[in-house]
Kinemage of the C-alpha trace (Angstrom):
@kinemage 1
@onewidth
@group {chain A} dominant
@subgroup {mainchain}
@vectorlist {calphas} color= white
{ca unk a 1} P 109.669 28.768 179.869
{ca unk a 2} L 110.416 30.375 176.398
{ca unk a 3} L 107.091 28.280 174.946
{ca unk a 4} L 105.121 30.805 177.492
{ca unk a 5} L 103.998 33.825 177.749
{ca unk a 6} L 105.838 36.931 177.914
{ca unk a 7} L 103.493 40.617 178.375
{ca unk a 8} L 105.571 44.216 178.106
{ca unk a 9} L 103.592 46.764 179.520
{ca unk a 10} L 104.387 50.142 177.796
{ca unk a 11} L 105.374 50.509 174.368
{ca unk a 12} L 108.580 52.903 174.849
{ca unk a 13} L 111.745 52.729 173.025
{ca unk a 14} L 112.458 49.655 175.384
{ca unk a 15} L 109.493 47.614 174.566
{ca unk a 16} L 110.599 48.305 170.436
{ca unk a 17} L 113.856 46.471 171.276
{ca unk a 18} L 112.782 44.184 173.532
{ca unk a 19} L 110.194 42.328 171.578
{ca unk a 20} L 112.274 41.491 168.728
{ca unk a 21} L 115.359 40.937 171.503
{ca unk a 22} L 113.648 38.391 173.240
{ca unk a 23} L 112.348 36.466 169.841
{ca unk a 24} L 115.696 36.806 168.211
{ca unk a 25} L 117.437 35.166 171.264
{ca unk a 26} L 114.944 32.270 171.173
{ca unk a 27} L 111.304 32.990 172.893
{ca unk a 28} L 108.905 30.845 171.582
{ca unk a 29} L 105.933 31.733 173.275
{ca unk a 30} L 103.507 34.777 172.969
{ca unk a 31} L 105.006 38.401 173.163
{ca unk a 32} L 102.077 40.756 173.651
{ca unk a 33} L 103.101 44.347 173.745
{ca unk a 34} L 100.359 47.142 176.071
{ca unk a 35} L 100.148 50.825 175.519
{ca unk a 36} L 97.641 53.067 176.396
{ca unk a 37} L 98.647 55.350 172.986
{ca unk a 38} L 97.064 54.235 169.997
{ca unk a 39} L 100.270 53.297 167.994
{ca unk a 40} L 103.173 51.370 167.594
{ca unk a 41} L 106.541 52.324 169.033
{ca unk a 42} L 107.960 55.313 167.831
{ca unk a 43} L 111.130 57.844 168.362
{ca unk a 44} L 110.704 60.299 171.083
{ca unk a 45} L 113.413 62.705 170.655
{ca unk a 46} L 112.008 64.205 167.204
{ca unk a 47} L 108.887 65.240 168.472
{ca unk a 48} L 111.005 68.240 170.318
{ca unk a 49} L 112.971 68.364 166.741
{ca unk a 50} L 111.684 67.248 163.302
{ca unk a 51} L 108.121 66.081 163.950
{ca unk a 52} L 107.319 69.365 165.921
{ca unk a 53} L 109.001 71.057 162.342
{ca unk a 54} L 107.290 69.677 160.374
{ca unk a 55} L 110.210 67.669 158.485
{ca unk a 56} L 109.128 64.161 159.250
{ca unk a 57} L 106.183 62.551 158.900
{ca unk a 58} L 104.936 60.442 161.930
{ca unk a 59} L 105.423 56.885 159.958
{ca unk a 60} L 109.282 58.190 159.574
{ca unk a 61} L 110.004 58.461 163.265
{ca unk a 62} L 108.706 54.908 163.841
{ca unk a 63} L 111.390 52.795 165.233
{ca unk a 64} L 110.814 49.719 163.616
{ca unk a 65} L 107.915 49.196 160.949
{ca unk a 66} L 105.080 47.212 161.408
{ca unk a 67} L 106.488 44.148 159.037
{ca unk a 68} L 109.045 43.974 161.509
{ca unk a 69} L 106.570 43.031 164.586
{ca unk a 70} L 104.257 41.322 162.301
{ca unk a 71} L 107.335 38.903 161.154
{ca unk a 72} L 108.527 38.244 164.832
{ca unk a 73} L 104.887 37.569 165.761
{ca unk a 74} L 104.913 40.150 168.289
{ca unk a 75} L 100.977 41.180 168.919
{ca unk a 76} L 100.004 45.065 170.062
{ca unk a 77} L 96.968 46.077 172.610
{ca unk a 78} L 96.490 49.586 171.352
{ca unk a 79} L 94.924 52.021 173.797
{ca unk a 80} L 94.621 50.127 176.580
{ca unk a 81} L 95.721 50.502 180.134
{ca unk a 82} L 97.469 48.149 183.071
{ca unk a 83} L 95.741 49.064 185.987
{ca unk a 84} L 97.505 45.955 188.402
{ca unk a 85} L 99.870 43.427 188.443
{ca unk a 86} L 99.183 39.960 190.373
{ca unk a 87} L 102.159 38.437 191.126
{ca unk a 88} L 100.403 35.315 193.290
{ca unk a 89} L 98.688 34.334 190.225
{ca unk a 90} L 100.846 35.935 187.726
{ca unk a 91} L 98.281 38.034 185.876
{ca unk a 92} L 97.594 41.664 185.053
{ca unk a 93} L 94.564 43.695 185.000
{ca unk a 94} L 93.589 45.631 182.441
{ca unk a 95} L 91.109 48.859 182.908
{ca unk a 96} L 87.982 47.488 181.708
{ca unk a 97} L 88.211 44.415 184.003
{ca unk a 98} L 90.165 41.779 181.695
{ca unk a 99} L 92.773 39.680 183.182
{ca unk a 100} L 95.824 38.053 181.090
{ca unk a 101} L 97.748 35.764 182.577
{ca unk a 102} L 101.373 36.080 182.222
{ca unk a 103} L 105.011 33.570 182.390
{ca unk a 104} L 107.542 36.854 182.039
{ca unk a 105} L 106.808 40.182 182.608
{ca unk a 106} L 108.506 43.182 181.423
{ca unk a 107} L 107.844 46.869 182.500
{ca unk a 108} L 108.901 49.568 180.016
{ca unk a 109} L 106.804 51.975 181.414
{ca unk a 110} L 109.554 55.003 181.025
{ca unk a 111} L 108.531 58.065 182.406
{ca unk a 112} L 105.195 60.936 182.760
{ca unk a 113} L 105.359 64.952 182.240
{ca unk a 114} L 105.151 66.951 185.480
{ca unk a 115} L 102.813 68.821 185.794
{ca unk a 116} L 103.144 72.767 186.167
{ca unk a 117} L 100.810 73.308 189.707
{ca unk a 118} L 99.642 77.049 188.934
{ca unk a 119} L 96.257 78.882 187.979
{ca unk a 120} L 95.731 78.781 184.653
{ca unk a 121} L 97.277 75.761 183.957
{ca unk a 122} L 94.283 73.882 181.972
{ca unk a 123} L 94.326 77.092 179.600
{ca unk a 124} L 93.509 76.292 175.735
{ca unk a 125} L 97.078 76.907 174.058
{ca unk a 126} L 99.470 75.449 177.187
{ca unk a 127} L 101.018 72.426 176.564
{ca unk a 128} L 103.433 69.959 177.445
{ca unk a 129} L 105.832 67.663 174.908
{ca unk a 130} L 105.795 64.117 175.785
{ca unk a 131} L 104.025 61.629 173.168
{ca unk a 132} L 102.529 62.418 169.483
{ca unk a 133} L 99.599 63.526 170.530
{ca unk a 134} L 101.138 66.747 172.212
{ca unk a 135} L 102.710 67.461 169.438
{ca unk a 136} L 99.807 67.243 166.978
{ca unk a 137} L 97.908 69.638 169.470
{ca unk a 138} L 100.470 72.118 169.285
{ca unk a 139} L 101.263 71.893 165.875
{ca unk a 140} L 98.347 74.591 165.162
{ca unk a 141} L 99.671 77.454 167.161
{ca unk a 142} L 103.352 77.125 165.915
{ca unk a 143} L 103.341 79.641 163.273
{ca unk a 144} L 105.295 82.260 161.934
{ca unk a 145} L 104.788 85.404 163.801
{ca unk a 146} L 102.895 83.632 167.040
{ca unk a 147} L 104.434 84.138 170.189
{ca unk a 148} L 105.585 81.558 172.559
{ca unk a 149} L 106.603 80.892 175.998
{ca unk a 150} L 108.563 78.184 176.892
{ca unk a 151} L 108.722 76.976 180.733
{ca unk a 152} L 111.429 75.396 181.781
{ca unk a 153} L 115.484 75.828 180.248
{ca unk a 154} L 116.339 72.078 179.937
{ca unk a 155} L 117.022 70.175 176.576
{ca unk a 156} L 113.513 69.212 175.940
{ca unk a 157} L 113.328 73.393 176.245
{ca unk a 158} L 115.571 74.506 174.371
{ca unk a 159} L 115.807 71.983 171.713
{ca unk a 160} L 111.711 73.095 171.354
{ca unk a 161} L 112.568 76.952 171.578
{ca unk a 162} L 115.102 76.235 168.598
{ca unk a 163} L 112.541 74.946 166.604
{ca unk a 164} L 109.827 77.399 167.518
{ca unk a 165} L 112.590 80.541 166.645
{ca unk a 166} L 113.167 78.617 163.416
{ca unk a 167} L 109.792 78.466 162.130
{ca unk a 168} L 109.481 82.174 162.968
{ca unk a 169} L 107.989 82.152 166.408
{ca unk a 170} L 108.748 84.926 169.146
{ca unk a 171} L 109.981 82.658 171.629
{ca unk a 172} L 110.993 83.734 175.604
{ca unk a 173} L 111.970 80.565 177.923
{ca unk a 174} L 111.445 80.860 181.118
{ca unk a 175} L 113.610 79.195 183.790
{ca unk a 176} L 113.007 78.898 187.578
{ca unk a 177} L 116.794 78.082 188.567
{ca unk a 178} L 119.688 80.686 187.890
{ca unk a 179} L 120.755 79.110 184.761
{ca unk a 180} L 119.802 76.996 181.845
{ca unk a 181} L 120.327 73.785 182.031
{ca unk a 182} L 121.487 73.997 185.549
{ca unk a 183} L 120.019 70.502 186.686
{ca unk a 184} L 122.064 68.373 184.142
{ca unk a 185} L 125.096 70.388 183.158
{ca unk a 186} L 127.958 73.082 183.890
{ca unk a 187} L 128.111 76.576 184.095
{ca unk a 188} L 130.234 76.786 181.311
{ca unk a 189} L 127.998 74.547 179.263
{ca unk a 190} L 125.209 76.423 180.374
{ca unk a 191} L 126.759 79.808 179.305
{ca unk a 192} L 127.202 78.567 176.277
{ca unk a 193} L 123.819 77.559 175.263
{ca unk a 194} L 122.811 80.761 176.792
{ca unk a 195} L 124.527 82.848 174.365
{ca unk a 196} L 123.708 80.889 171.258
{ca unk a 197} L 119.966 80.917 172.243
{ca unk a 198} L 119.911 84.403 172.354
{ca unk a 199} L 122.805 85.319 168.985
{ca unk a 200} L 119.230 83.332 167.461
{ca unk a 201} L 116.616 85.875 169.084
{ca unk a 202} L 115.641 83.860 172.033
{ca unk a 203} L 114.625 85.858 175.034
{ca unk a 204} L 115.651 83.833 178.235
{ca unk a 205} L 114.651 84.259 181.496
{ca unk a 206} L 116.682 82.503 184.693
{ca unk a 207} L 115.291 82.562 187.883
{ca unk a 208} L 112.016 83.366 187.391
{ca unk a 209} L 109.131 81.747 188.590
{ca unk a 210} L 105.874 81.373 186.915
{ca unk a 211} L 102.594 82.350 189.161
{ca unk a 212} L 100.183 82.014 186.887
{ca unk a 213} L 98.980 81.489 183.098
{ca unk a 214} L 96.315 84.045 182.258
{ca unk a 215} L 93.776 84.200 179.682
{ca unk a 216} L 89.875 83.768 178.814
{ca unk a 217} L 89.711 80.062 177.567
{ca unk a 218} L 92.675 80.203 175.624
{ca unk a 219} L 96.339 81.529 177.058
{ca unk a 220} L 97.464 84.900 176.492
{ca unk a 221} L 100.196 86.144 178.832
{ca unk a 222} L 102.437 84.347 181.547
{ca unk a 223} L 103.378 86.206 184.902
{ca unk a 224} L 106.183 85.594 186.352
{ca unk a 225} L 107.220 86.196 190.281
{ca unk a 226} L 108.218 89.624 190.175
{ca unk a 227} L 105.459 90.777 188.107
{ca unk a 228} L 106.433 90.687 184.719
{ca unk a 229} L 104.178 89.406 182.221
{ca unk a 230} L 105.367 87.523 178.561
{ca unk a 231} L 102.294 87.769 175.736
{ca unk a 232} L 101.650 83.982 174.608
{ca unk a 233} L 99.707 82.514 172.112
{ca unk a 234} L 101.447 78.919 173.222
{ca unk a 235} L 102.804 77.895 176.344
{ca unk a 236} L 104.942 74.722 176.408
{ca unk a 237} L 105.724 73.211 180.037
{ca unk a 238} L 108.946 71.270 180.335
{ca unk a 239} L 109.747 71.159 183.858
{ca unk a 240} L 111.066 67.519 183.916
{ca unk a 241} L 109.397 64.142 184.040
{ca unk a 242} L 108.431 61.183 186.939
{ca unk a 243} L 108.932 57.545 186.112
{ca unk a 244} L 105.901 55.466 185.614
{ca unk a 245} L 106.405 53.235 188.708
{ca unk a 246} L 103.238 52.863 190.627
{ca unk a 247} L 101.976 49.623 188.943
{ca unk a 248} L 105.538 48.081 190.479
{ca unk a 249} L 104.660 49.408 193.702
{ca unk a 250} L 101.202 48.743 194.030
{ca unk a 251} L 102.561 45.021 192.790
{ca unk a 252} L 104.928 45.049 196.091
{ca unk a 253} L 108.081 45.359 194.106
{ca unk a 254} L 110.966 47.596 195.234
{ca unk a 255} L 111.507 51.092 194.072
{ca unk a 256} L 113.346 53.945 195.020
{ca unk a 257} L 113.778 56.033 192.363
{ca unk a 258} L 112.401 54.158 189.494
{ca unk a 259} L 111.901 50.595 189.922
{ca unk a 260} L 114.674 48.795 191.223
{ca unk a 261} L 116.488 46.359 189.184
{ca unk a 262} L 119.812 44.612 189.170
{ca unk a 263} L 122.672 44.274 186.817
{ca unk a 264} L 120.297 41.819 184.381
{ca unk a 265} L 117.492 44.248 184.457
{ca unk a 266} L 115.563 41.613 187.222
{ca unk a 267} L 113.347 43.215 189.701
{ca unk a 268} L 112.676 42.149 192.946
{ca unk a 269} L 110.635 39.680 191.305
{ca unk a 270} L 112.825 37.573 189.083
{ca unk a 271} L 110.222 36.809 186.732
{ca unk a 272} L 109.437 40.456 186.155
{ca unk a 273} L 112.137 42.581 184.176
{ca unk a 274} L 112.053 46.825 183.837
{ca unk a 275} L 114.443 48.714 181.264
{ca unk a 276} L 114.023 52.286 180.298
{ca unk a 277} L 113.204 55.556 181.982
{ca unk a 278} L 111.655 53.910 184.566
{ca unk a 279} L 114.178 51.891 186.132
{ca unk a 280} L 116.717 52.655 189.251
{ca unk a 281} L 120.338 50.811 188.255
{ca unk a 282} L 123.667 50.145 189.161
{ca unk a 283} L 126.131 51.568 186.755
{ca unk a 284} L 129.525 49.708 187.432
{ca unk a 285} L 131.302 52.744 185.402
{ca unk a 286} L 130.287 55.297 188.385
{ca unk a 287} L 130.051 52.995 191.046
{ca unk a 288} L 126.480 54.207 192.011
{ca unk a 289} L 122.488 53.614 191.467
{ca unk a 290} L 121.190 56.161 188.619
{ca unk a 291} L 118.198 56.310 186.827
{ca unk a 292} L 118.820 57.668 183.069
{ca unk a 293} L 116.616 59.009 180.828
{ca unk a 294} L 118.419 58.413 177.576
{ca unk a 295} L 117.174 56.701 174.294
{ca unk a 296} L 120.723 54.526 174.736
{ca unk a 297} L 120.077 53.340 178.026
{ca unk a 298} L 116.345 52.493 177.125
{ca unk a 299} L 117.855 50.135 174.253
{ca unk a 300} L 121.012 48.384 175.743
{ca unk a 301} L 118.814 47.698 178.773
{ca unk a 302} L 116.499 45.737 176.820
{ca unk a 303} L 118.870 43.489 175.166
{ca unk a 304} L 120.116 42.871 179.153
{ca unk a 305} L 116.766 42.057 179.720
{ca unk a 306} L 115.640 39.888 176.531
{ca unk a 307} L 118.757 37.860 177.451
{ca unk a 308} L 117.847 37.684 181.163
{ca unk a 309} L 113.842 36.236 180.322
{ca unk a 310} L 115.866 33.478 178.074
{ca unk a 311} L 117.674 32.241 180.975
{ca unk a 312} L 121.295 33.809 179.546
{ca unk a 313} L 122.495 36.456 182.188
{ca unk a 314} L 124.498 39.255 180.547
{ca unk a 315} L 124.974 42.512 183.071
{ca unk a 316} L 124.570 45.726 181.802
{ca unk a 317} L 127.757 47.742 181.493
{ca unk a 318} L 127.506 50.307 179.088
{ca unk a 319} L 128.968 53.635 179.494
{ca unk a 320} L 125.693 56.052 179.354
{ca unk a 321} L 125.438 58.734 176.394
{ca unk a 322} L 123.050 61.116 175.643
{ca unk a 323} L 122.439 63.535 172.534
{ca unk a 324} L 121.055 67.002 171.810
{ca unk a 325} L 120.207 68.854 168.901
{ca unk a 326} L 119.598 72.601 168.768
{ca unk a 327} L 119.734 74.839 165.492
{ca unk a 328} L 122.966 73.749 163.703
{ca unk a 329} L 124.278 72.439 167.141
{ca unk a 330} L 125.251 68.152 168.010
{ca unk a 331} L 125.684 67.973 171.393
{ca unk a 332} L 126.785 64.769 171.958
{ca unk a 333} L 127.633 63.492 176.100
{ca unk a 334} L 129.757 60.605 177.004
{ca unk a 335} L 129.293 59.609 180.963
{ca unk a 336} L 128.334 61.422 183.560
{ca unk a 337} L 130.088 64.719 185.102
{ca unk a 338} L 128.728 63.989 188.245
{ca unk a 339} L 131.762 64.179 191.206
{ca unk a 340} L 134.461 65.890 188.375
{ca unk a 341} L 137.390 68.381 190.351
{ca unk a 342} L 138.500 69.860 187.022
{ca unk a 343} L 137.086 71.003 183.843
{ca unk a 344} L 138.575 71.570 180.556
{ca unk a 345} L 137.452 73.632 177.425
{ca unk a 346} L 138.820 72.766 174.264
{ca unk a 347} L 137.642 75.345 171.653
{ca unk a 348} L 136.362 78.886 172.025
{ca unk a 349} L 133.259 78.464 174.350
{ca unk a 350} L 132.675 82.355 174.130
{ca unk a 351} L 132.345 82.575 170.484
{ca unk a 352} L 132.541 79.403 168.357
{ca unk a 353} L 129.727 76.679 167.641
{ca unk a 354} L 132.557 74.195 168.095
{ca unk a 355} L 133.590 72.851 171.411
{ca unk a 356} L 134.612 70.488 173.551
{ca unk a 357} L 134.254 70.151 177.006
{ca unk a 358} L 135.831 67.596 179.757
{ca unk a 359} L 134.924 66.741 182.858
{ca unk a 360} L 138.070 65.297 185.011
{ca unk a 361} L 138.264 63.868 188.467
{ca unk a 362} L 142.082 63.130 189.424
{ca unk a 363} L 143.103 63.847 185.897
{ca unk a 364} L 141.413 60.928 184.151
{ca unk a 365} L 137.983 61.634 182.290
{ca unk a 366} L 134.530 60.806 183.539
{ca unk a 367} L 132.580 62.539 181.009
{ca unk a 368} L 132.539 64.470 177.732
{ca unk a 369} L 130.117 66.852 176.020
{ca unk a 370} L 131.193 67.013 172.273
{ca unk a 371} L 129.105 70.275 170.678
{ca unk a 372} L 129.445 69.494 166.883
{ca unk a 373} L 132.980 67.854 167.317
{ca unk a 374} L 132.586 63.970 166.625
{ca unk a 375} L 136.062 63.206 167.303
{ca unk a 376} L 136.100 64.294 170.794
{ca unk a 377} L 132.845 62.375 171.307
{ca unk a 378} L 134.621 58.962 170.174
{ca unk a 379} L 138.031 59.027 171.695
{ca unk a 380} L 136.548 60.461 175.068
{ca unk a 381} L 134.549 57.341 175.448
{ca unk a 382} L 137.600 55.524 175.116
{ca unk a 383} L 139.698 57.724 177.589
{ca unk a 384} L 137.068 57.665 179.686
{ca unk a 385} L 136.774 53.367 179.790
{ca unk a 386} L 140.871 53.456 179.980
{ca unk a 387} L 141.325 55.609 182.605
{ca unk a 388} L 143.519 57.188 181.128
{ca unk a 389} L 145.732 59.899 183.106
{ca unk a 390} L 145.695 62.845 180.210
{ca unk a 391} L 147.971 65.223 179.054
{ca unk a 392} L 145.343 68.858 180.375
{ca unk a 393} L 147.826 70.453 177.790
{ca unk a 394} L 146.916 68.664 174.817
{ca unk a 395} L 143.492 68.018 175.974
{ca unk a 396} L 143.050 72.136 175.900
{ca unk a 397} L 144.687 72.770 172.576
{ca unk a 398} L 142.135 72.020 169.946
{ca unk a 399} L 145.196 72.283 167.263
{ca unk a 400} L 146.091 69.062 168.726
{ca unk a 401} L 144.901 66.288 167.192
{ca unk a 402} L 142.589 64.628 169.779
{ca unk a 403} L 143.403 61.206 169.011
{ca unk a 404} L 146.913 62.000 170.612
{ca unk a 405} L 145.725 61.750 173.766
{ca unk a 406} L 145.485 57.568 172.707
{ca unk a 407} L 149.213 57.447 173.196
């Protein structure tokens, strides 16, 4: 099978690894990559950070260059759109009636912007932050002295209000739940962030609703539910995101939430494979399906799957990890928090820009999130895979050498 055919649809951070994956392990056959943007893979997380700045041109957040494709024969179909999947004939539609007839199938579709359901929404100046093209539209109202509202307090949220209040913008965020960050994190972590957002002039606002978006044809003001109303002369909507899964279920494969796959990234349909954003999992670390929006789990899962499509079954079991950066701030997270009966600060959370904090559940570590302190990052992955029972006394005192706890 690896003299056939294999089609990605979706040309995510998945689709940049998977290509050259599945070549490198020994596909023959065509690769043909679909997107409906108009370029080649490229980083997502700077467009929130460096891109949005200014301090990186669009060719430098390309994951891989276009020598690299070209040199693994891996072809691109530039704005163009999957609108079905066969799988009696194994073929796909494309939108202007084309059919392309596929061996192996893999679905990187990752994930879509929500959409903010209030008047005012279409509004000349609101925005949301998914691809390059949002960013290039909103490049033009981020200037010094503008004023910006921010909707929604998660990291795509903040890390954007960071860069705004950077530039010089007058930035308020605006958060429906009682606390930043509240959907994917701690208080603690959450009271943190709060206070460093507003040390930088940050105005935020927790549980507030927005009711509307007001303005001629462009925005100028956002009211919130009690009445209140913040000026704007850009409104940036981050209020999560929906995996791109209807192509799967229109196809008849299974999804729940994201398309289901197993531990070598197979759907339903063995020869179809997902990885990404998009996909619903089995993480053998937590013992329970997840569906991760992470840049990490978006790569490892395509080297599961670019093994799986060349007949050699490795299962995923990577311990997930995530990053943030905000002003001078890494936040770096190792595993997930989720089900935790103890937490642990190491470092001054009510004053320093260097902490630590761990997440325990019958004193061994399920997660960590490292905020500019590398070391705690590393060895709490490796705590965390050992199951190791730690010393909470050590673990606390950040005069303690963390790598201690090893022993």
């Amino acid at each position: 099978m690896s003299n056939g055919t294999c089609i990605i649809i979706g040309a995510s951070h998945a689709a940049s690894q998977l290509g050259p994956d599945l070549r490198k392990r020994g596909w023959q056959g065509r690769i043909l990559v679909i997107t409906d943007e108009n370029v080649i893979p490229y980083h997502r997380p700077p467009l929130s950070k460096e891109y949005l700045s200014g301090k990186k041109t669009f060719e430098q957040i390309l994951i891989k260059k276009p020598a690299l494709y070209e040199k693994n024969d891996i072809e691109f179909l530039l704005n163009t759109r999957v609108t079905s999947i066969n799988r009696d004939d194994k073929s796909i539609t494309l939108a202007n009636g084309e059919t392309l007839a596929y061996d192996k199938l893999a679905l990187t579709t990752g994930a879509r912007v929500r959409h903010i359901p209030v008047p005012g929404a279409e509004l000349d100046g609101v925005h949301y932050l998914r691809d390059s093209n949002d960013v290039e539209k909103i490049m033009p109202l981020a200037k010094a002295g503008n004023k910006a509202v921010i909707i929604g307090g998660g990291y795509i949220g903040l890390e954007t209000a960071a860069v705004l209040q950077t530039i010089g913008m007058q930035v308020t965020v605006i958060e429906m739940m009682e606390r930043v960050l509240e959907r994917v994190t701690t208080a603690e972590v959450s009271a943190f962030y709060h206070r460093i957002h507003t040390e930088q002039g940050v105005e935020i606002v927790t549980g507030a609703s927005v009711t509307k978006i007001n303005g001629d044809k462009s925005v100028e003001s956002v009211t919130i539910d009690n009445g209140d109303h913040y000026s704007a002369d850009l409104v940036i909507v981050g209020i999560g995101v929906i995996p791109n899964t209807e192509l799967a279920e229109e196809a008849g494969l299974e999804v729940s939430n994201g398309i289901v796959v197993d531990e070598y990234c197979r759907t339903s349909d063995h020869d179809i494979v997902a990885a990404g954003d998009c996909t619903w999992h089995y993480n053998p670390f937590y013992d329970k399906h997840i569906r991760l929006e992470s840049v990490q789990n978006a790569l490892d899962q395509a080297r599961v799957a670019a093994a799986t499509l060349n007949g050699d079954l490795k299962p995923y079991d990577t311990l997930p990890w995530f990053w943030s950066d905000q002003y001078d701030l890494k936040l770096q997270i190792q595993g997930l928090s989720a089900g935790y009966d103890e937490v642990i600060i190491r470092g001054d959370i009510d004053s320093s820009r260097k902490i630590a904090i761990f997440y325990l559940k019958e004193g061994r570590i399920l997660s960590v999130d490292a905020v500019n302190s590398a070391p705690e990052f590393m060895v709490g992955k490796k705590l965390i895979l050992a199951k190791t029972i730690v010393d909470k006394e050590k673990l606390a005192d950040a005069s303690v050498s963390i790598k201690e706890l090893m022993t």
